[in-house]
N, C-alpha and C positions, 0 to 999 in steps of 0.2 A: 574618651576612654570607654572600651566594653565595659558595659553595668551587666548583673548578675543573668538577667534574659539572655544576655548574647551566650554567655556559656552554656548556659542549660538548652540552648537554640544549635549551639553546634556538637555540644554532647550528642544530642539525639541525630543528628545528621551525619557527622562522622560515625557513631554507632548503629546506623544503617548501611555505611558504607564499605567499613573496615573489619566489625566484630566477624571471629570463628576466620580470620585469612591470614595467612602468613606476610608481614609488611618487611618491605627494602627499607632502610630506616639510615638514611646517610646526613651530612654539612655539608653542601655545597662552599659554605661561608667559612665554615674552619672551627668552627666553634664551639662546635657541640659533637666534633667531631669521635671522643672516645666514651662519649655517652653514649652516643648512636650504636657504636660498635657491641653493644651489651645489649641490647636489643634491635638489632637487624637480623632480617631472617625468621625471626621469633612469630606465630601467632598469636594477634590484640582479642585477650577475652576478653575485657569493657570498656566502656567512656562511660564518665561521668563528670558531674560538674558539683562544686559548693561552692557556694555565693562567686566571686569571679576569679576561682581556681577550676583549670581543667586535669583531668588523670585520665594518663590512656596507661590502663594493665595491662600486660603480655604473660604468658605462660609461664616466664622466668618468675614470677612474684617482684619485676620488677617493674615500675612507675616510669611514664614519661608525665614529668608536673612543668601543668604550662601555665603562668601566667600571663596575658596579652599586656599589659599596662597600656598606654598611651597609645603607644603607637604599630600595636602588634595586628600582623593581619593572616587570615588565609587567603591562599590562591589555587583552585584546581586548574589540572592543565590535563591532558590526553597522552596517551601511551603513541610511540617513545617518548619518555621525558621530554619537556621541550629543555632550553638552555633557561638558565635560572634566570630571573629577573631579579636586582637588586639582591640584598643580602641576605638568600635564603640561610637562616639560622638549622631550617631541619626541613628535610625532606620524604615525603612517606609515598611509596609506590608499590602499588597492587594494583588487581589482576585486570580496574574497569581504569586507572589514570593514576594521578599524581597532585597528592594535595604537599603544598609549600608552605612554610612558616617564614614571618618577615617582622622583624621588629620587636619578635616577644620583651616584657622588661625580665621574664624567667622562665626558663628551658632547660632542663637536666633529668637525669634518672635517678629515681629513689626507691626506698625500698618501704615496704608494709608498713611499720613502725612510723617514719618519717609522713605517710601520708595521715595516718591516723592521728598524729602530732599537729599537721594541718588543721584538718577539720577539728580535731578541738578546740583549736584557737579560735576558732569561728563561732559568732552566733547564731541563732537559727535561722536560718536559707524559707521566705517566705515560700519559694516555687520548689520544695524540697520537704513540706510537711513542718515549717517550722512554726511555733506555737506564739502566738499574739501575746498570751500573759506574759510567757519568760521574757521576752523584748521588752514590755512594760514593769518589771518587774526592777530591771535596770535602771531604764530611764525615769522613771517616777524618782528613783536616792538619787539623781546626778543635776549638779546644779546648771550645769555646761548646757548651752543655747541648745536648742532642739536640732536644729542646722549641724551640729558639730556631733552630735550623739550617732543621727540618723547618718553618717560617713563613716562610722568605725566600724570596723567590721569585725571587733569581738563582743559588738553588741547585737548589730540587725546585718548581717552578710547577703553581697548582693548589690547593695542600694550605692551608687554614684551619683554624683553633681545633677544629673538631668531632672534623676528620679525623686530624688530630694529637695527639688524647687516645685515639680511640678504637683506632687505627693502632697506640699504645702499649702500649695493653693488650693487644690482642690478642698482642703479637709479646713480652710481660712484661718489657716497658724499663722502668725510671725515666724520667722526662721530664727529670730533672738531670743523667743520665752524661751527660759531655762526649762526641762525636762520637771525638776520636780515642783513646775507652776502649773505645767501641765493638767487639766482633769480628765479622768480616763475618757470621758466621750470626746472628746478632743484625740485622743490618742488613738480610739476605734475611728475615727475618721482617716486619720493618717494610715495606719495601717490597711486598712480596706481600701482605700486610694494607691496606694501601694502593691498590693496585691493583685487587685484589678489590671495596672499598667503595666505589671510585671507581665500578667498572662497572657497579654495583647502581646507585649513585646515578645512574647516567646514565640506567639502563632505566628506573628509580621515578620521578626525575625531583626527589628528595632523600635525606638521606641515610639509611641503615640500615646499623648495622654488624651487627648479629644475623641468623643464617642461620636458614634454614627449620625447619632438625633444630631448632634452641634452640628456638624458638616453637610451632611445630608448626601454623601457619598461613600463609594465603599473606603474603608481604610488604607486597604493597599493601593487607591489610587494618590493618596496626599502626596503632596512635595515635602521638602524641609521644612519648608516655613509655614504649613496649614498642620503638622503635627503636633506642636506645643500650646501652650493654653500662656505659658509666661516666659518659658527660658528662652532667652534670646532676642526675648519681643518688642516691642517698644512700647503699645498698649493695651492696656487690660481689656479682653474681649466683652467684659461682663459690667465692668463701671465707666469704662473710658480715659482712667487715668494713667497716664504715665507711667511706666513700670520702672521701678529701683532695681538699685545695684548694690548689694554691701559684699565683706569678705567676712566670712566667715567658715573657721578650721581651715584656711589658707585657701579656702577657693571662692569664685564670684558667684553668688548666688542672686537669681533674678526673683523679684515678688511685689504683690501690687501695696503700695503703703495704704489703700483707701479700703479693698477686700482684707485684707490680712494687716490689721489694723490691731495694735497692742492693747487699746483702748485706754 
């Protein structure tokens, strides 16, 4: 699933692409067919992103609010259109090509009011100016595993399964100490670990938690499997042990039991 980098990554890409142009805004799929109709034609004055909500404005004052989930992707293709692949949900075509939407889990148009309703429900968006204390301010009163705090996203927005194993390890939490076991320099770990991976992943365009010095190559040359430090992994690069698996807030979270040790 896109973690917060990817949106703030295609914010900025689609807002290089599309801002100040009048967009063809159709469903090949059917779906999102009399939403589109309310903005096609229209000029997009901005993209932006909060935590893993995207908003593209158009002149109307009205919203296209996308959320990717799981399985949502973009696809550009070149002018003519080519034939859709698979089940475009939304399609956008201006003056240099055609970027296709596939799988979003949310796709509709909304208005001012409803987007502002959004991002309030949001916590602060570290790659967006969001503030370390208010985050901490939360999790310190919540008894709930650190693991299950740092997934909400009316607490720290943004942050997915990747980024919250790897976030972990780096800063040597258990993903079970409850929030208000926490001490704050524990928590300035996490966060700054956090932030760090975030901005990588915003310039890469996904994620890496591994720094240059560990690899000793550029970043954008890793595979899949040389980007992680623990998710996915089977051993710890730094002790040798075995990496676990537990479920926590319903998803599997990878971590070393011997570095990130409860004591």
């Amino acid at each position: 699933m896109p973690e917060g980098h990817k949106t703030h990554y295609l914010a900025r890409q689609h807002a290089d692409l599309l801002i100040g142009k009048a967009i063809a805004v159709s469903s090949p799929q059917g779906r999102f067919t009399d939403d589109a109709k309310r903005v096609d034609g229209k000029t997009l004055v901005d993209v932006h992103a909060a935590g893993k909500h995207l908003f593209y404005d158009f002149e109307s004052e009205e919203t296209v609010h996308i959320r990717l989930g799981r399985y949502g992707t973009f696809r550009f293709g070149t002018l003519p259109p080519p034939p859709p692949r698979g089940l475009v949900r939304m399609r956008m075509v201006f003056d240099e090509g055609t970027i296709d939407l596939n799988g979003p889990s949310r796709c509709r148009v909304i208005g001012p009011e409803e987007v502002r309703t959004i991002i309030r429900g949001l916590g602060p968006d570290p790659l967006a100016g969001g503030k370390r204390q208010d985050v901490w301010a939360t999790i310190r009163e919540s008894g709930k595993p650190i693991a299950t705090l740092l997934l909400d996203q009316s607490i720290i927005a943004g942050v997915g399964n990747i980024f919250r194993a790897e976030a972990l390890f780096e800063a040597k939490v258990h993903p079970a100490v409850p929030g208000n076991q926490l001490d704050p320099r524990q928590f300035t770990r996490i966060w700054k670990a956090l932030l760090r991976m975030m901005k990588v992943g915003l310039k890469h365009g996904r994620i890496i938690s591994v720094t240059r010095s560990e690899v000793d190559r550029p970043l954008s040359k890793l595979n899949d499997r040389q980007r992680f430090r623990v998710y996915a992994c089977d051993h710890c690069g730094v002790c040798g042990s075995a990496i676990a698996t537990t479920s926590i807030a319903s998803r599997k979270i990878y971590f070393c039991p011997h570095c990130q040790s409860q004591g």
